[in-house]
Structure formats: structure tokens, C-alpha cells
N, C-alpha and C positions, 0 to 999 in steps of 0.2 A: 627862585627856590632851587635849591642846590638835590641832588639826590645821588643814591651810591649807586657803585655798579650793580646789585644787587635789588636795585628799586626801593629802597628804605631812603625815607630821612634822615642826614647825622644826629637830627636829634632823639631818634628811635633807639639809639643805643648801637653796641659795635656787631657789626656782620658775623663775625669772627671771634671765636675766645681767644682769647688774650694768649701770647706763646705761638697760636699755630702760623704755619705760613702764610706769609701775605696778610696779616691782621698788622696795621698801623696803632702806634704809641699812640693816636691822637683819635679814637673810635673810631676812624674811616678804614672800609675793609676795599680792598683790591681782588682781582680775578684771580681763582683758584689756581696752583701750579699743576702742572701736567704730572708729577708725580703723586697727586692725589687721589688718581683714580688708582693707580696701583696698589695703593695703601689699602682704597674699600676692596678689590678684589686679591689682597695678596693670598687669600686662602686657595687660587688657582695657580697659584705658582709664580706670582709676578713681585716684583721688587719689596722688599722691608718698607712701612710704612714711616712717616713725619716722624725723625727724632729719632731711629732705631739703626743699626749698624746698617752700614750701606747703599745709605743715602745723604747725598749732598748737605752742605751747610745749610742754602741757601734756598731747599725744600725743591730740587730740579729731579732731572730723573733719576732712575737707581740706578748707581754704581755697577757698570757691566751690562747693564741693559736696556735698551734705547726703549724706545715711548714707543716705538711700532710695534715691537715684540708683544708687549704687554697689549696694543688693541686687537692683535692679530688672537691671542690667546681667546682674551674675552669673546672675539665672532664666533670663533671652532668652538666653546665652549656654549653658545648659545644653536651656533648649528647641531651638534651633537644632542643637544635637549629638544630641537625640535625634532629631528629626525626619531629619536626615541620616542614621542611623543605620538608621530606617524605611524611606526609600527605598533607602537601598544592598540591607537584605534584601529588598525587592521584584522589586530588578533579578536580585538572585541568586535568586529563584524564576522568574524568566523564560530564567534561562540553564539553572535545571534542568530547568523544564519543555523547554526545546530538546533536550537532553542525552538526554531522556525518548519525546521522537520520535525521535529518531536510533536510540536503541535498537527500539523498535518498529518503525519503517519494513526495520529487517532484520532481524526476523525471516521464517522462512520461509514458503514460501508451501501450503497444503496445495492438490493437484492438484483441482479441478472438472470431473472428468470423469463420463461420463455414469452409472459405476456406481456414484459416491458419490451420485448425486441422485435415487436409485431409493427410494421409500417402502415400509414393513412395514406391515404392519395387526395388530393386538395387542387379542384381544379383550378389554375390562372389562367387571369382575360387575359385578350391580347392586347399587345401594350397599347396601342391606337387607342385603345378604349371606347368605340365605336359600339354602339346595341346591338344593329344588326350582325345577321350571321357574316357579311360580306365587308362591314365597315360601312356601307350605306345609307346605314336604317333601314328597317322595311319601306315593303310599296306604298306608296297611299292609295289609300280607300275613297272608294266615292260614300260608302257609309260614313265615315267621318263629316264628310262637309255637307249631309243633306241639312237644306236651314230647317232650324228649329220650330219652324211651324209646321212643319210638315208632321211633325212626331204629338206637336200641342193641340192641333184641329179639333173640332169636334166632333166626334165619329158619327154623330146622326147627321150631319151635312152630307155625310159621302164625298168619295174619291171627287166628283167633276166636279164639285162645287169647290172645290180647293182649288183645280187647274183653274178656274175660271178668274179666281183672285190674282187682280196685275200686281200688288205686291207680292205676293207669293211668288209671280213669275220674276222679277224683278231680282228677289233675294236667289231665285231656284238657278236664273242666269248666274248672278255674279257668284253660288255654289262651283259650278259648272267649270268658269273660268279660274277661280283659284284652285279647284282639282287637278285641273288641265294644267298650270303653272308648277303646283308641286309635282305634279309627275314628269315632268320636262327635267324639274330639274333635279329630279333625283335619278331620272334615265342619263342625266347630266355627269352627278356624283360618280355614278355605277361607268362612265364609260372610264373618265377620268384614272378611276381607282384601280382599273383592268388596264387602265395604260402604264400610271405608274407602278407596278407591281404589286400592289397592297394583297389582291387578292393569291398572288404567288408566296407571303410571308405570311396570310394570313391560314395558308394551307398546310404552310411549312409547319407553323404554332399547331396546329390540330396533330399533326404526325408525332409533334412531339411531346405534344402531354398524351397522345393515345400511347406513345412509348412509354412515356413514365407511369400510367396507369399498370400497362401489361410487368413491369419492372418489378412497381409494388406487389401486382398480384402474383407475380412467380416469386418473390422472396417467401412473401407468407406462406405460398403452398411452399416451398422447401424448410421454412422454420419447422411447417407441423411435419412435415416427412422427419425431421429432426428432434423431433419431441415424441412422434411413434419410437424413435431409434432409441429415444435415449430412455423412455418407461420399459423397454424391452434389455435395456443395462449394455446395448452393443455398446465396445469400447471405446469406440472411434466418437460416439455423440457424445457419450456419457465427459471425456476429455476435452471435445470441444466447448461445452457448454463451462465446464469450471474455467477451462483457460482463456473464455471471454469475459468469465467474471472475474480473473485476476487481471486480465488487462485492465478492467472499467475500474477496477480498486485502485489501480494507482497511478491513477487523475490527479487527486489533489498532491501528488509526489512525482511528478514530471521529469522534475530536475536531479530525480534522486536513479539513476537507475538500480532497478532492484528487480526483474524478472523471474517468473516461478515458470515451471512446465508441471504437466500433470500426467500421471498413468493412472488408468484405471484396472485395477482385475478383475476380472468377473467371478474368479476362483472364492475370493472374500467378499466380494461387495467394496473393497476399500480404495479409494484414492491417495497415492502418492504422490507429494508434492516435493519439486525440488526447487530452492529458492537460493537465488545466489547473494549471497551480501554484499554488502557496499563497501567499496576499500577502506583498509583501517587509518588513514590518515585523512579522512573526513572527519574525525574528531580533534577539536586543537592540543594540539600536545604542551602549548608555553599559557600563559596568564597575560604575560604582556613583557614589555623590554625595562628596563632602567638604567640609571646613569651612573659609573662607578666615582669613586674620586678622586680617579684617576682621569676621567675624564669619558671611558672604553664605553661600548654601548655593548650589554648586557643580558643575554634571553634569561626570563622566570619560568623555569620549567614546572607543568602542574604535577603533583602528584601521580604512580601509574597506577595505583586503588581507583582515583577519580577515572580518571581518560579510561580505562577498562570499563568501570560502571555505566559511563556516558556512552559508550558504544554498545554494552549488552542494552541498553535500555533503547535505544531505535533498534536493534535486534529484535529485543523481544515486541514493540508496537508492529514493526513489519512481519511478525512472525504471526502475530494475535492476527491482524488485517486479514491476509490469505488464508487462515482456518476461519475468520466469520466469513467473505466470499465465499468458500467453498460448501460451507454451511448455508449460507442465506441462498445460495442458488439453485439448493438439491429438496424442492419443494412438492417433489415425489417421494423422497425420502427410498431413493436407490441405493444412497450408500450407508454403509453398515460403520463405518468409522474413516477417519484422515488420519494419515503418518505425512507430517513436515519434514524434513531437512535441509538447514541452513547451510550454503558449501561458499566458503571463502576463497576464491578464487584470484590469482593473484599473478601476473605477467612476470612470465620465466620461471614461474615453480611448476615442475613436472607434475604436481597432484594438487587435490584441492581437500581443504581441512573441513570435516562436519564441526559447526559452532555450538549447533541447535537441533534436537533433534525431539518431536513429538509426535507420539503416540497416541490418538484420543479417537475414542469409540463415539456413536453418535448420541449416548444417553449423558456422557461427560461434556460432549461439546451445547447437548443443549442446556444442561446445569449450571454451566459456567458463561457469565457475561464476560465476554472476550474484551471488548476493547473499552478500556479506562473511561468512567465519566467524569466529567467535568472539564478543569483546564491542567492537568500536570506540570507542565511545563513552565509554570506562573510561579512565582514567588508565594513559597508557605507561609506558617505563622514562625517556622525555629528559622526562616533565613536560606534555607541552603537554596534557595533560587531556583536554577535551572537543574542543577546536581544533586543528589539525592544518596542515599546509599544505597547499595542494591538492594538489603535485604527489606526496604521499607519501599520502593519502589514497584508499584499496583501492576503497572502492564508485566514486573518479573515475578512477584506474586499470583499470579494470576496464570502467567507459563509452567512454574513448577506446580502449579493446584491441576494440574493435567497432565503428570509426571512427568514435566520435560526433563530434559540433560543439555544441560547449559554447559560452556565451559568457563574454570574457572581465571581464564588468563587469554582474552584472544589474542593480544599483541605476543606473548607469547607462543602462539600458536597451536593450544595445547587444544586438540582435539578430541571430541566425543563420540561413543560409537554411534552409526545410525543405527535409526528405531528399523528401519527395512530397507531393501535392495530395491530399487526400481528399472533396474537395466535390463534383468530379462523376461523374455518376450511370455515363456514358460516357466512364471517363478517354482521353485524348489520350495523346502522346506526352511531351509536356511535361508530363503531372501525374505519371508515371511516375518513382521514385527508381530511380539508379546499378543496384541491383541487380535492378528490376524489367524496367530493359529492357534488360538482359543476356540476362535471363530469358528474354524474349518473343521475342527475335532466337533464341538457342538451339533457343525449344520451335518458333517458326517453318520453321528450316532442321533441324532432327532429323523433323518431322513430312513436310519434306518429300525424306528420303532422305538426308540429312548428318548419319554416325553421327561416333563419333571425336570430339567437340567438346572443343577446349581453350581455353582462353582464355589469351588473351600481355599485353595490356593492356587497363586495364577503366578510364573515367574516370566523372565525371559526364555528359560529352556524347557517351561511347560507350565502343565496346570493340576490339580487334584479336584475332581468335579463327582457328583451323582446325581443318577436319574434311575426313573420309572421305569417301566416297559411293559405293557397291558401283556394280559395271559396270552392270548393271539399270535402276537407282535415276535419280531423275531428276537429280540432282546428284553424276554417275558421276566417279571420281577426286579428286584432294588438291587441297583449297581455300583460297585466305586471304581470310577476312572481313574486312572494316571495315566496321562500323556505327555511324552516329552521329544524332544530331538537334539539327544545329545550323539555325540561323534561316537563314545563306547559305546560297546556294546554292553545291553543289560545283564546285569550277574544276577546270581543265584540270591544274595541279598536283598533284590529290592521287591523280588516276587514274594519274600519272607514276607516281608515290610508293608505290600499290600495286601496279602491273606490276614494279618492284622489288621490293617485298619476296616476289612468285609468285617471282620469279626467286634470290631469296636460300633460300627457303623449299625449294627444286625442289617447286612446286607447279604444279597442272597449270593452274588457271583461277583467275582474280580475281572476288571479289563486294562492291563497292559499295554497301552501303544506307543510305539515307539516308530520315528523315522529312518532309522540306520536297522539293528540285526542283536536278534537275541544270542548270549553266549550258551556254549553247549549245556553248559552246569544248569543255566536257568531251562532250558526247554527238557531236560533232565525231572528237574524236580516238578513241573508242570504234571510229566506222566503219572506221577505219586498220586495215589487215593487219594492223600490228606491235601493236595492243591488244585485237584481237581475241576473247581469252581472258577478256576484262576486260567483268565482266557488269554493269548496273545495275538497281538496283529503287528507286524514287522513293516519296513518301509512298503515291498512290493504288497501288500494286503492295503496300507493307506492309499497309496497309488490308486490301484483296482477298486478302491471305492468312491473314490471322487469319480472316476468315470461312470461308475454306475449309477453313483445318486445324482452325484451334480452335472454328470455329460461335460467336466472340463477335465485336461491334462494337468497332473501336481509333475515339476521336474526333477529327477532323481536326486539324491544327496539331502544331506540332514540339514 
């Protein structure tokens, strides 16, 4: 039986339709011409296909262009698509590894308070693993091997009638001798073991779990020396304590560095947190590569709305993370509120950009569940996967519901102001955030007989608030506050403006404070009968009063 080159029977019909090359008048087909392949691939550039200008009679290669050219075509064409193929699953491990923080930056945070960081002490044997204290065992006893008749007798016989039984003497000998035998040779063990060292390692072992004993016990007594420190709000505790609980938060983020420090004031009660973010090209900026038709390998650049969103959102998870630390730790409830700010820090730029910047009192921080439940980072029901848009995105919801100031462009660089200064040692007025010197106005005027405090309006540059003050008290009767800290000086307007609202309020007296300095016009119309009620207190008067109520220095300037 006859067969083609193509492994058919001639009687299976022709290999070949009829016309192309290499198909035989008589249904026997022949091996394909090498200019066949050019034909299936002419769409990369290779020779005219069977029958079309520029190629031979006789179906050979194409006119001008040898058979190499065209397989050389075809590899770079198959290199190039796998190479494109390599970088697209490159860029998709950069977008899981992203997908992969996102997930870890929320998880939760466990509490670093002072009685999880309390150490045990656990004594270990020695490795020998020996009973005795020496490795020996103890001595043996002649109580152990008296024979058991001696314990069984019956006590109306008495003592001599027992001595008198030869069994009993019999069993009392051979007591005698196996006593005698184990004390040989545990005087045996014991010399042995004082020769080989054992009892010099096993002296060593005592010295050193008595070390690790005293270890444990001086840490704990300086944990609670550290827990007197810190219920007493001195700085130094009050700081250590949160900035071990930022360390311990960002365990499951190892690989991410992302470091906060902390200041504490005592002047507020508040912790300032400074937290540095992660460089802006840990988010992927392409999609993946593809192949032109020309051949060129090609980056998919993502959108810069997406890559912005992708970066505020592990912003805002690492921002949420260090306000629940700093909350779950403060289990005294020392502080009065947290100010964040996120600082973009970046090699060879002279300064570093606020991203993020929060302001949250501690009655906002406990209202608000901080960090995202569930899985975010999982594919939803509309699709968008890992990406999301900001404004439907929980952990950035969840930042502005505690007024933050987000920016809205980080790759552009576009910076927010901070909520407060944390660099000096003696903040001012001016390093103080929105709610800190709410705060300080508050503890100022309650310390000094002004119970009843409400607050009406609260801005960045101050607040409008009223309070009681018992008949006694040095701030006797219904008051309306204004305080602010602006750079001018107050005019004659706004003491109008508050004798108004005493008047609206039916309060009995106006208070004025200001951190900077009244203008002449306003301390003018102060002297007038008709303003009389209308009180002022200038920087140097707020100064003077934190020393007196609170025993801290406020630093000069608004």
C-alpha cells in the first residue's frame, strides 16, 4: 500500500487543491515549497503569497527575498511577543504585590498596652535532664529498701519477735546489701560527674536562669515605673508608649517602610504624630506591555485619576492604622486628641510635602471605627477589583469623617497644610491644631471658674463658645467667648460684633481673647459705658494664664 507524503491514501482524495503548489494533475500531493510559509505569515512583512506579484512561477521563494530573511522575521516576531508577555506578568506582580499591602495595612491592630508588655519567667531543666539537684539523683535511703515485713508484722508480736524470724533476717540482709550497692554506686555517679564537669555546667545553668529571673524582674519594675510616668502625662512615657505601639502596628507591613514618631504636649493632652509615606512609585504606573504592528514592544500606561487613588488609599489604611494604635494604647485615656501628618519624603528634595493631615479629638476617635471591615481589597460585585474610586473607597471615607485634608493630586505634589507643628519643644499658638486650642481656651477658662462650656463655632483661627460661672467664681454669670489667633490685630469691629451676640445670647458679660494684641480703637471703645461688659485678654494675659492654671509655658506668637 502506497501512501503520500502527508500520510493519506491516494485513494483519500488530493492533499492539495487543485492550482496550488506542489498539488499533482493525478491527486498525488508533494511536500510544501518553502515559500509557503511566507505566504501564512506575509502580514509580518515577508514575501507575496502563491500566485500574487513577486513570487516565482514555480511557487520558490519570493523575489528579493531569501527563505532566511523571512524565518529570521518570524523568531524576533515570536521573541518580541514573548518578551511582552514577561513584562506584562511583571507589572501583574506589582499590582498584586499592591493588592497585598492594601490587604495587610487593614488589618487590625492588637492594643500595646502596658499589660500585654509585662514579661513571665519559666524556669528550664537542665539539659542533662537529670532529677537530682547534681545530675545524680538523690541519695538512697535505707527507708526505701527496709523489707516489707518489717512495715506488715503484727504489732502484738513486738519488736523481738520479728528479729527472731530467719526469714525476716534473710530478706533484712539482702535489704542491707542492695542499699549498700546503690549507695556505691551512686557515690560512683556523683564522683564521675565532679570529674567530668557536669556539676560546673550544671552551676553555670543555675547562674543563668537566676539571671534571667532578675532580668524579668527589673523589666517589670521599670514597665510600672513607666506606667506611674505615663498616668502622670510626663512626656517622655507618654511618647514611649505610643511609639511602641506604632512599631508593633506595623508587623504585618514589614516590607513596607512606613515609620511614625510621636510628640506628646502636655500643654493639650494631645499627641502628634509624624508619619512618613512610602514612595510614590510603589504604585504601578503601566497595566502591562503589548505588541505594535510593527513589531515594537509597547508600555499601557494606567490612567493618573487610578494610580493617585491607588496611592491615597494605602495612605489613608496607614494613616487609619497609627490613629487606632495610638488610640488602642491610651487605656488611661491621658490624651485629649491625635493630630497625624503624613510627610512625603523623597531623596534630593530639600523639603518634605504634608499628603495627609488629621485632626481628631478623642470623642471622634472613639465614634469612628477606623480601620475598614472585611476584605477591601477583593474583587466587588461592579468589578473594579483592586481599584476603586476614591470617593466610594471606606478607609478614605472614613479619613475625611474625621476631617482630614487629603491632597488631591500626590504625584503632583500638591501639598496640604498641617493640622499642627510638632518641632517645638515650647509650642506657641500658632503650632497648635483647630482642636488643640479649643482645647487650651476651654481648660484655660473652666480652670478659671467657667463651668457649662459649649462650643457654637470652632474654625482653624478659633472658636465662639459659652459658659456658666457660679456667683463665687471668678468668672460669675453667662458668658460668650471669642477666641482666636489671628496675626492682626483686633479692631474696633469685632468687639461691636461680640457685644452683639452677649446681647443675642441674654448673656451677662463678653470675653475677647486673642493671641497676638488688641488695636488702639478696640481697647478705646472697651473704656465706653456701653462696652463695658466686654472683657479682654491679649497674648501676654493667655501666656500668664497657662502658667497659672496649668503650671506649663504657651510660646510667644499667634
Amino acid at each position: 500500500m502506497q501512501y503520500t507524503p502527508d500520510g493519506r491514501h491516494p485513494s483519500d482524495g488530493p492533499a492539495v487543491a487543485e492550482g496550488m503548489p506542489g498539488g499533482g494533475s493525478d491527486g498525488t500531493a508533494t511536500a510544501l515549497q518553502p515559500g509557503f510559509l511566507a505566504s501564512v505569515f506575509r502580514d509580518l512583512g515577508a514575501a507575496p503569497g502563491p500566485g500574487e506579484p513577486g513570487q516565482d512561477a514555480d511557487g520558490g521563494r519570493a523575489a528579493g527575498r531569501p527563505e532566511e530573511d523571512v524565518d529570521e522575521a518570524v523568531a524576533a516576531h515570536g521573541r518580541a511577543a514573548a518578551l511582552t508577555h514577561h513584562r506584562t506578568l511583571t507589572v501583574r506582580a506589582e499590582h498584586d504585590r499592591l493588592a497585598d499591602l492594601l490587604r495587610r495595612a487593614a488589618l487590625p491592630v492588637s492594643p500595646m498596652d502596658f499589660e500585654s508588655q509585662l514579661r513571665t519567667y519559666e524556669p528550664r531543666p537542665f539539659p542533662a535532664g537529670e532529677a537530682g539537684p547534681d545530675g545524680t539523683g538523690p541519695e538512697p535511703r535505707w527507708e526505701d529498701y527496709v523489707p516489707p515485713r518489717a512495715a506488715d508484722a503484727d504489732p502484738d508480736e513486738g519488736p523481738s519477735r520479728r528479729l527472731l524470724d530467719s526469714g525476716y533476717q534473710r530478706e533484712l540482709a539482702q535489704a542491707r546489701l542492695t542499699h549498700q550497692r546503690a549507695l556505691r554506686e551512686w557515690r560512683t555517679r556523683r564522683a564521675e560527674a565532679a570529674d567530668s564537669g557536669e556539676a560546673e555546667s550544671r552551676r553555670a545553668h543555675q547562674e543563668a536562669e537566676q539571671a534571667r529571673a532578675r532580668a524579668v524582674r527589673e523589666y517589670n519594675d521599670s514597665l510600672e515605673e513607666c506606667r506611674r510616668a505615663y498616668r502622670l502625662a510626663e512626656p517622655a512615657a507618654v511618647e514611649s508608649l505610643i511609639e511602641r505601639a506604632l512599631a508593633a502596628s506595623e508587623t504585618a507591613t514589614q516590607d513596607l517602610p512606613a515609620p511614625c514618631r510621636a510628640v506628646f504636649r502636655p500643654l493639650t493632652s494631645t499627641a502628634v504624630l509624624d508619619l512618613d509615606l512610602p514612595p510614590l512609585d510603589l504604585v504601578p504606573s503601566l497595566t502591562g506591555y503589548r505588541l505594535t504592528p510593527e513589531g515594537e514592544i509597547e508600555p499601557v500606561p494606567r490612567p493618573a485619576p487610578d494610580r493617585a487613588t491607588d496611592y491615597l488609599r494605602l495612605v489613608a489604611r496607614l494613616a487609619l492604622r497609627a490613629l487606632q494604635a495610638a488610640d488602642a494604647v491610651d487605656t488611661d485615656e491621658i490624651l485629649a486628641g491625635v493630630v497625624l501628618n503624613g510627610w512625603l519624603r523623597e531623596p534630593g528634595s530639600p523639603e518634605a510635602v504634608c499628603l495627609v493631615s488629621v485632626d481628631a479629638d478623642r470623642d471622634a476617635l472613639a465614634r469612628t471605627r477606623l480601620l475598614p471591615a472585611g476584605a477591601p481589597y477583593e474583587e466587588g460585585q461592579d468589578g473594579d477589583g483592586v481599584y476603586a474610586d476614591a470617593e466610594r473607597d471606606e478607609a478614605l471615607v472614613r479619613l475625611r469623617q474625621l476631617g482630614a485634608a487629603v491632597t488631591p493630586d500626590p504625584y503632583a505634589r500638591a501639598g496640604v497644610e498641617p493640622a499642627a507643628a510638632a518641632g517645638a519643644t515650647v509650642p506657641s499658638a500658632a503650632d497648635l491644631s483647630a482642636n488643640e486650642f479649643a482645647e487650651l481656651v476651654r481648660e484655660l477658662l473652666t480652670r478659671g471658674g467657667l463651668d457649662g462650656w459649649s462650643v457654637r463655632l470652632r474654625g482653624p483661627a478659633g472658636l465662639v463658645a459659652t459658659g456658666e460661672g457660679e456667683a463665687g467664681s471668678a468668672l460669675p454669670g453667662r458668658w460668650v467667648v471669642w477666641a482666636s489667633r489671628a496675626a492682626a490685630p483686633v479692631a474696633e469691629e469685632e468687639i461691636r460684633t461680640l457685644a452683639e451676640a452677649v446681647r443675642e445670647e441674654a448673656a451677662d458679660r463678653g470675653l475677647r481673647l486673642t493671641t497676638g494684641r488688641f488695636s488702639d480703637a478696640a481697647l478705646d471703645l472697651t473704656g465706653d459705658e456701653s462696652h463695658q461688659h466686654i472683657h479682654l485678654v491679649d497674648g501676654d494675659g493667655v501666656r500668664e494664664l497657662a502658667r497659672t492654671h496649668l503650671g506649663l509655658p504657651l510660646g510667644a506668637g499667634v
